[in-house]
Structure formats: structure tokens, C-alpha cells
C-alpha positions as CSV (number, residue, x, y, z in Angstrom):
1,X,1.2,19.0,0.0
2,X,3.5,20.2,-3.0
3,X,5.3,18.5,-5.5
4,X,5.6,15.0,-6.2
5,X,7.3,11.6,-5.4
6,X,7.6,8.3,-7.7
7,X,7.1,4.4,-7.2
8,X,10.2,2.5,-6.2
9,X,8.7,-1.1,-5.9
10,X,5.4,-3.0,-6.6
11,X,4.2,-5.9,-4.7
12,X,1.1,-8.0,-5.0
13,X,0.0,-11.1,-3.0
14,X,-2.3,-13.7,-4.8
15,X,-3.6,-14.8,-1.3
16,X,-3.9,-14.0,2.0
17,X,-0.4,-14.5,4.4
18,X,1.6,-15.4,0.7
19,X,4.3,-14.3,0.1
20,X,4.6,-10.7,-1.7
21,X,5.5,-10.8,-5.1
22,X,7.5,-7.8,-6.8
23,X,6.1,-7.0,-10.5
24,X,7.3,-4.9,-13.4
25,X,3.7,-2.8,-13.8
26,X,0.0,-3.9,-12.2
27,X,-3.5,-2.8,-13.3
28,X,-5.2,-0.8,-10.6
29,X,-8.9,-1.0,-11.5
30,X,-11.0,1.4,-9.6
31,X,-13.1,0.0,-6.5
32,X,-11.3,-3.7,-6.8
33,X,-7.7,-2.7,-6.3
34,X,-4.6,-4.2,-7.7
35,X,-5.1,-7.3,-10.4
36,X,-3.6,-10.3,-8.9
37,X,-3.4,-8.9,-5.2
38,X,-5.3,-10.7,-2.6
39,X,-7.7,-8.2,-2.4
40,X,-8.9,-7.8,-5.7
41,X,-11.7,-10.5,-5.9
42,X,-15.2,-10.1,-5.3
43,X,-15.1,-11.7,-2.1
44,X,-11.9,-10.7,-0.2
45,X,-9.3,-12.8,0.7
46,X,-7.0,-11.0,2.7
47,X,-6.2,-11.6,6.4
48,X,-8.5,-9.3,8.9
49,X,-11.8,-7.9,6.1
50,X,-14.5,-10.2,5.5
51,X,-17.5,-8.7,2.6
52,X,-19.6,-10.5,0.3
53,X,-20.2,-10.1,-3.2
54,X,-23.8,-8.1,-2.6
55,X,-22.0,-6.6,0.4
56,X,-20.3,-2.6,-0.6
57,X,-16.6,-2.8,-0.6
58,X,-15.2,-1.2,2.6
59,X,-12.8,1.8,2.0
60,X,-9.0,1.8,2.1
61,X,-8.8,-1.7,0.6
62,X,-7.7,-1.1,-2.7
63,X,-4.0,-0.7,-2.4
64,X,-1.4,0.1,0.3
65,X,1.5,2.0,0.0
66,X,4.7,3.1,2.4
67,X,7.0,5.3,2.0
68,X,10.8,3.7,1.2
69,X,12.2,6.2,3.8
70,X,10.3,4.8,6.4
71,X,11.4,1.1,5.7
72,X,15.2,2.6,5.7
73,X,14.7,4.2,9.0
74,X,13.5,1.5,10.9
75,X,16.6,-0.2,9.9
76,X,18.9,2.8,11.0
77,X,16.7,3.7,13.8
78,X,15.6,0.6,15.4
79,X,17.7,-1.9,13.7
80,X,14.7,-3.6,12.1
81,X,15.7,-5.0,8.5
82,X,12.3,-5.4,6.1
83,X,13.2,-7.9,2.9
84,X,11.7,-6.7,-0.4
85,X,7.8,-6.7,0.8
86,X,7.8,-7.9,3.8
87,X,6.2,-4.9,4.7
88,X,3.2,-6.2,2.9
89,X,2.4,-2.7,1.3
90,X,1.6,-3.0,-2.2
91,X,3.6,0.1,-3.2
92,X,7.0,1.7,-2.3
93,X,7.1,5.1,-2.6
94,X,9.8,7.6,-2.6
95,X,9.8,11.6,-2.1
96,X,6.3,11.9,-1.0
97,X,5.0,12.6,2.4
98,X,1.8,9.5,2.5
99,X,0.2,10.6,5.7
100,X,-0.3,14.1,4.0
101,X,-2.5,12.3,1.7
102,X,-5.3,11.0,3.9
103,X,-8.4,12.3,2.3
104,X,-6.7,13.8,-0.5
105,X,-7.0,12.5,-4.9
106,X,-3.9,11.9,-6.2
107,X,-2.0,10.5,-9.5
108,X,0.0,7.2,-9.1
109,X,0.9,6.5,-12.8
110,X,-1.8,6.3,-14.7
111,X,-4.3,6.0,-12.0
112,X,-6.2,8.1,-9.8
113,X,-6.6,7.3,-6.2
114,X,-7.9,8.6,-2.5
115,X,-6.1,8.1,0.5
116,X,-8.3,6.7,2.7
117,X,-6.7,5.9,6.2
118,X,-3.2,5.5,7.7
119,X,-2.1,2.0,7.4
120,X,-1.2,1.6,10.8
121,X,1.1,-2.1,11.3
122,X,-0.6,-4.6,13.1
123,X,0.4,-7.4,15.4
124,X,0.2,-9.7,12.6
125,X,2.8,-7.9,10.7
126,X,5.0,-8.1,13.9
127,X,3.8,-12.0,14.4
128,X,5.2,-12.7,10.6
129,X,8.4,-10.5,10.9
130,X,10.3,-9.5,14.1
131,X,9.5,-8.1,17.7
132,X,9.6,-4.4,17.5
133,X,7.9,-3.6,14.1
134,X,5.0,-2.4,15.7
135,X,6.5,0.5,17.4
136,X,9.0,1.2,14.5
137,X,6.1,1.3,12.0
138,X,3.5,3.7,14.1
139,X,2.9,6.7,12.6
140,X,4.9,5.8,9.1
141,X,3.0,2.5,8.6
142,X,1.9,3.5,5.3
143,X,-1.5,4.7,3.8
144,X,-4.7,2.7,2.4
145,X,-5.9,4.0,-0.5
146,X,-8.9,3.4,-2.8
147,X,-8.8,3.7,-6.8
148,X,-11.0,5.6,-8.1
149,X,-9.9,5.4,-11.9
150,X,-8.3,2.9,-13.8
151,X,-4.9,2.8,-14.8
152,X,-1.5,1.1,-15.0
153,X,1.6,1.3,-12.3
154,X,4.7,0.7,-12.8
155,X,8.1,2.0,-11.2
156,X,9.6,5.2,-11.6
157,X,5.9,6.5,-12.2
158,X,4.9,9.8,-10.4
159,X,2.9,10.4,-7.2
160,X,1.4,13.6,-7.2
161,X,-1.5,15.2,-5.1
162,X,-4.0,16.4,-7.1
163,X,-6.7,19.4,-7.0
């Protein structure tokens, strides 16, 4: 992958099922994820992942991100209209291809990070929006992402693969 893309939006949820909030900036701190999101504590309280404080963090938990033209497509393609983080993706990105990034390092402000996985959508993302997601989402769901430095995000930052 070549070139770069930026952050459009930043969304955290305190707990799991809450509603996403948008912030100006967030601290991603490497192998806990994004301060304030639902799965930043030592024991995780998001919907599905289950570890315990003497337990290893699974991978691909630290942040999510999906791409803003994927959220605009569903809307032209399937007519499936996504409020402001109801995608439940903690970043939106713009310009940069996210499936290209599984397995790869790359710069998200000030932070470095790993794609992990594709962040496929799930039935409970189609139970808490509207019938169709699921299909509209596969393949452009997103990616889960680990930190592996420190650093501060805010939008309008860069996106760009490193190595």
C-alpha cells in the first residue's frame, strides 16, 4: 500500500452496548487501546471478549477503525443510513484502503499500530441498527488493530503504512 489517508471522526464507548461518543483527540496507549473506550480496562468490558487481568490481551482489541467511504456506500448502495458511530468503530478514516493493512505497522497520529484482523460486522451490529448491515458491511467492515506505541489521535491526523 502507498500513500496515506487521515482520521475523519473519533468515537469511544465507556461501556459495553453505550452509546458511541465523538471526541476531539484520545490517548491510544499501546496493548490497552483507546483511554475511555470500553475496551481499555484490565478486565474487558465490551460485548463478545471475556480475559482477566493475569490472562494476555487477545489481539485486535485495541481500536477499530472503518473506512468513511464504506459508511457512504452502504447508504448509496443499499440504502442503509449509519448515524455518527453507530458503526461502533472507534475511528473514521478517509483515503486509505484498511483491509490492505492486515498485518501491516502503520502511523495513526502520533501512534503506532498493527492491523490485526478484518473487522467483519456482526449480528449484534445488525440487531442494534437495521436489517441488512450485515451484508452491506462484509468485506468493508473495518479493521482491528493493536497499538503498539503510545500516542495521541485526533482528526485530520495521517494514516500511513509504515516499513
Amino acid at each position: 500500500m502507498t500513500g496515506s489517508g487521515s482520521v475523519e471522526r473519533i468515537f469511544i464507548a465507556p461501556k459495553a452496548e453505550a452509546e458511541m461518543e465523538e471526541q476531539t483527540d484520545v490517548e491510544a496507549v499501546a496493548r490497552k487501546g483507546l483511554r475511555g473506550d470500553r475496551y481499555f480496562s484490565e478486565i474487558e468490558t465490551g460485548t463478545f471478549v471475556e480475559w482477566e487481568p493475569d490472562e494476555e490481551r487477545p489481539d485486535g482489541y485495541d481500536l477499530t477503525l472503518i473506512e468513511q467511504e464504506a459508511v457512504t456506500a452502504i447508504e448509496r448502495e443499499a440504502g442503509i443510513e449509519l448515524a455518527p458511530g453507530e458503526h461502533r468503530r472507534n475511528i473514521e478514516t478517509r483515503d486509505v484502503a484498511l483491509n490492505h493493512l492486515v498485518g501491516q505497522r502503520f502511523r495513526v497520529g502520533d501512534a503506532i499500530c498493527r492491523g490485526d484482523r478484518l473487522c467483519e460486522p456482526c449480528n449484534h451490529l445488525q440487531r442494534i441498527t437495521q436489517d441488512g448491515v450485515l451484508q452491506a458491511l462484509t468485506h468493508r467492515g473495518g479493521l482491528r488493530a493493536d497499538v503498539l506505541e503510545d500516542g495521541t489521535i485526533r482528526p485530520g491526523d495521517v494514516i500511513e503504512p509504515l516499513e
